[in-house]
C-alpha positions as CSV (number, residue, x, y, z in Angstrom):
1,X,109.6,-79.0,167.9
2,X,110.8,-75.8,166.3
3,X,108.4,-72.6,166.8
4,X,107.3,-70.4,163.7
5,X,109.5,-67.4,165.4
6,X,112.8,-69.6,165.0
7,X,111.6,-71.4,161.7
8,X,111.2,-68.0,159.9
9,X,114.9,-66.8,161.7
10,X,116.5,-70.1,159.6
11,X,114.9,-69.7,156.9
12,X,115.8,-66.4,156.7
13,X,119.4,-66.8,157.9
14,X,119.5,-70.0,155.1
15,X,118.9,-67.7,152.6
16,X,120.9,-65.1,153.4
17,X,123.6,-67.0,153.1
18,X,122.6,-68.2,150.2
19,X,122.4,-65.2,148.7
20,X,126.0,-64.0,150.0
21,X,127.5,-67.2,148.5
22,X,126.2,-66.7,144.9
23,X,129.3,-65.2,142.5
24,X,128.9,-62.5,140.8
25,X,129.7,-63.1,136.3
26,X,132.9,-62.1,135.3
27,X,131.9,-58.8,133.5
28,X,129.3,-58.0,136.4
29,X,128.9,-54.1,136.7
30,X,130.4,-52.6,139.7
31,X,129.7,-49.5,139.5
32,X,126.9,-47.1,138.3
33,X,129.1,-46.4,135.4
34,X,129.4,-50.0,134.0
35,X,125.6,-50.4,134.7
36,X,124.7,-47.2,132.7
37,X,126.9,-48.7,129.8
38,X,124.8,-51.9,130.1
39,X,121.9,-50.5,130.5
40,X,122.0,-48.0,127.3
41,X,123.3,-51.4,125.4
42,X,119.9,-52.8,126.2
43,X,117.5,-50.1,125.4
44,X,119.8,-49.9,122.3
45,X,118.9,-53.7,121.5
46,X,115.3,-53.3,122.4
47,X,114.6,-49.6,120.4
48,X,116.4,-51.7,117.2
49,X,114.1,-54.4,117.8
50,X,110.8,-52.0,118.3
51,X,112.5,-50.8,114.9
52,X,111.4,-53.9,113.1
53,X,108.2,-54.4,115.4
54,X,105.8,-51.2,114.9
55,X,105.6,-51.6,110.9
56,X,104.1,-55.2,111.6
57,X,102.0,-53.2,114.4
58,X,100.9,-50.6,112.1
59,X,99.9,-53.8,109.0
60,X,97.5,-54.9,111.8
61,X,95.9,-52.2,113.2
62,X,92.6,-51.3,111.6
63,X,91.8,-47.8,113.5
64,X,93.3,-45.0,111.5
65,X,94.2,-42.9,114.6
66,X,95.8,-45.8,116.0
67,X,97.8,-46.5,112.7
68,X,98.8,-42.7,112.8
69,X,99.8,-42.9,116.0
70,X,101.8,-46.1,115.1
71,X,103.8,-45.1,112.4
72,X,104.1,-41.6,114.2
73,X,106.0,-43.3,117.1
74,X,108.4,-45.3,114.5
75,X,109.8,-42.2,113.2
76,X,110.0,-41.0,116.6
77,X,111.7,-44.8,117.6
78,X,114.0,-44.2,115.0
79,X,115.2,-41.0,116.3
80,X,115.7,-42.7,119.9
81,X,118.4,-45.1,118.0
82,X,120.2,-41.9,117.2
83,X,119.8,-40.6,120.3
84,X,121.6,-43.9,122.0
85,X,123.5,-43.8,119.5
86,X,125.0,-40.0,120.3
87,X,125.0,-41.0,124.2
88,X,126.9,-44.1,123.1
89,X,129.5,-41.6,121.4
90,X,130.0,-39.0,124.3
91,X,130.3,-41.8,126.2
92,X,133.9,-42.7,123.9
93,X,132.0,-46.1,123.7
94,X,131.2,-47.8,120.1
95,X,126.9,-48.2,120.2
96,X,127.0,-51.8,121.2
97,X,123.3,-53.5,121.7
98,X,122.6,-56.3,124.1
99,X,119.5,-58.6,123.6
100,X,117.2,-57.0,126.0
101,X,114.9,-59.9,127.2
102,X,112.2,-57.8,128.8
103,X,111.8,-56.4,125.3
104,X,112.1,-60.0,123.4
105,X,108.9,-60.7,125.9
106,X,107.0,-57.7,125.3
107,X,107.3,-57.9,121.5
108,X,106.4,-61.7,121.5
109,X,103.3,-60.9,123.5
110,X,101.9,-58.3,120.9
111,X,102.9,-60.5,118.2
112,X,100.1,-63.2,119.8
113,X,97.9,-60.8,120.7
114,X,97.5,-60.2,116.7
115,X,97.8,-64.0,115.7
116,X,95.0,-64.5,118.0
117,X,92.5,-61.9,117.1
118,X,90.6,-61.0,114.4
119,X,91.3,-57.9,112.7
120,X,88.7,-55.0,114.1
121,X,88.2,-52.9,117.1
122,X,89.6,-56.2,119.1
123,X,92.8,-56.7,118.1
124,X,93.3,-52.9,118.2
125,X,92.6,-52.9,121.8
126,X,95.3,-55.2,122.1
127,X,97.8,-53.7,120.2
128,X,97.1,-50.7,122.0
129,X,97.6,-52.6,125.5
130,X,101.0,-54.6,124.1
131,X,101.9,-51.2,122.9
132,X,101.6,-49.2,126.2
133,X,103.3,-52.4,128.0
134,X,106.1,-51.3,126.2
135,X,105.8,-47.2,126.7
136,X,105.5,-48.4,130.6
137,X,109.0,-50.2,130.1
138,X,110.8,-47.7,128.0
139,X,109.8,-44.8,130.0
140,X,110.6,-47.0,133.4
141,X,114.6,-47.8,131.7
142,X,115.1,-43.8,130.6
143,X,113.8,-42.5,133.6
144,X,116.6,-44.7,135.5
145,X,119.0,-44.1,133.0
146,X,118.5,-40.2,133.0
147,X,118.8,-40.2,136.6
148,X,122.0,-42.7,136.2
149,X,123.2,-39.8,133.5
150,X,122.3,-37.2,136.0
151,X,124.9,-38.8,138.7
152,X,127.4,-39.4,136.8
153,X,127.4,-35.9,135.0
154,X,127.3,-37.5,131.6
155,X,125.1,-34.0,130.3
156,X,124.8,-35.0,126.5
157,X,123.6,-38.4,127.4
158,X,121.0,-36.7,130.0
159,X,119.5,-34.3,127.4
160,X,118.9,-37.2,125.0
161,X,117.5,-39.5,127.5
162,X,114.7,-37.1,128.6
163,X,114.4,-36.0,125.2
164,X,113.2,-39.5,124.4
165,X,111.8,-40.2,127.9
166,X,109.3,-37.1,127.2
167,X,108.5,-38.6,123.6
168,X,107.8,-42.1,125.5
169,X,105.3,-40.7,128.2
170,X,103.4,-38.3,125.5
171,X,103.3,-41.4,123.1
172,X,101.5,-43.9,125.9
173,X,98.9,-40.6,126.4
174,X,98.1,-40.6,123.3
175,X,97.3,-44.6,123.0
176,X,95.1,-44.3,126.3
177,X,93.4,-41.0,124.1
178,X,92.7,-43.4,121.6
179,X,91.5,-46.3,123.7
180,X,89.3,-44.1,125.3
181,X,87.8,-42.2,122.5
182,X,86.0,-44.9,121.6
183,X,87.4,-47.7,120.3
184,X,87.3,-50.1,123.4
185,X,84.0,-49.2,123.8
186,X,83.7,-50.6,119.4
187,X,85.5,-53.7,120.9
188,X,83.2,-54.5,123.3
C-alpha cells in the first residue's frame, strides 16, 4: 500500500512529465519579442471589438453620468486603436489583430447582463461591473505589455502603452465614482 508522501511524489513526477512532453504550435513565441507582437495583436482585436461594444453599452445605460462616462471612454477606445496601431508601425509590423478570447468572454458577459435586466439602476450596475471587468483586463495586458516594451527598448511603443494604460486605470475610477455616488444604492 502506497503512502500519501510517495502518492503525491507520482503524481507530481506523472505530471511533470506530462507537461515536458506537450509540443509547443508551430508559430509558438520564443522569445519576449514574438510574445509582445502577439500580445499587441490581441489587445488590437479586443480594443476593435470594445469598438463596436460600448455604443450598445451606452443604448442601455439609463444613468446620465454613466452614459457620459461611456461614450467618453469610446472616443478614448478609439484613440487606443491608433495608439496599437503606431506601436504596430515602429515595430516595422502591419497592425494585425488576433481574436482575443478573454475579450470575446468579457463582451458576451455584459451583453447578458443587459438581456437579462431591466432597464434602470439594475442593469446600470451591471454594466458598470461588465465594464470594470474589462478596465481590470486591459489595464492587466498594458501594464505587461509596457513592461515587455520597457525590456525590449521599443520606446514609441512604451509611451503609447502607458498613455493608454493611464486612460484605462482613470476610466475604471471613474465607473467605481459612479457606482458609489449613488446609483447601487438606487439599485438596491
Amino acid at each position: 500500500m502506497e503512502t500519501k508522501k510517495t502518492a503525491r511524489k507520482t503524481t507530481s513526477k506523472t505530471t511533470a512529465k506530462k507537461t515536458a512532453k506537450t509540443p509547443a504550435k508551430k508559430d509558438a513565441a520564443k522569445q519576449l519579442k514574438d510574445l509582445f507582437e502577439d500580445s499587441l495583436k490581441d489587445i488590437y482585436w479586443a480594443e476593435k471589438a470594445l469598438v463596436k461594444a460600448l455604443p450598445k453599452m451606452h443604448k442601455n445605460a439609463t444613468d446620465k453620468k454613466l452614459k457620459t462616462a461611456i461614450e467618453q471612454h469610446l472616443n478614448e477606445t478609439e484613440i487606443h486603436v491608433k495608439r496599437l496601431e503606431e506601436c504596430f508601425a515602429s515595430l516595422g509590423k502591419k497592425a494585425q489583430a488576433k481574436k482575443c478570447d478573454a475579450m470575446q468572454g468579457l463582451l458576451d458577459e455584459g451583453k447578458s447582463i443587459m438581456e437579462e435586466t431591466e432597464a434602470g439602476p439594475v442593469r446600470d450596475a451591471g454594466i458598470i461591473a461588465a465594464a470594470q471587468k474589462v478596465e481590470h483586463y486591459e489595464i492587466a495586458t498594458y501594464g505587461s505589455l509596457a513592461a515587455y516594451a520597457k525590456v525590449l527598448k521599443e520606446k514609441d511603443c512604451l509611451k503609447n502603452l502607458l498613455a493608454t494604460l493611464n486612460e484605462e486605470k482613470k476610466c475604471d475610477q471613474l465607473l467605481t465614482k459612479i457606482a458609489d455616488t449613488a446609483l447601487n444604492s438606487k439599485a438596491k
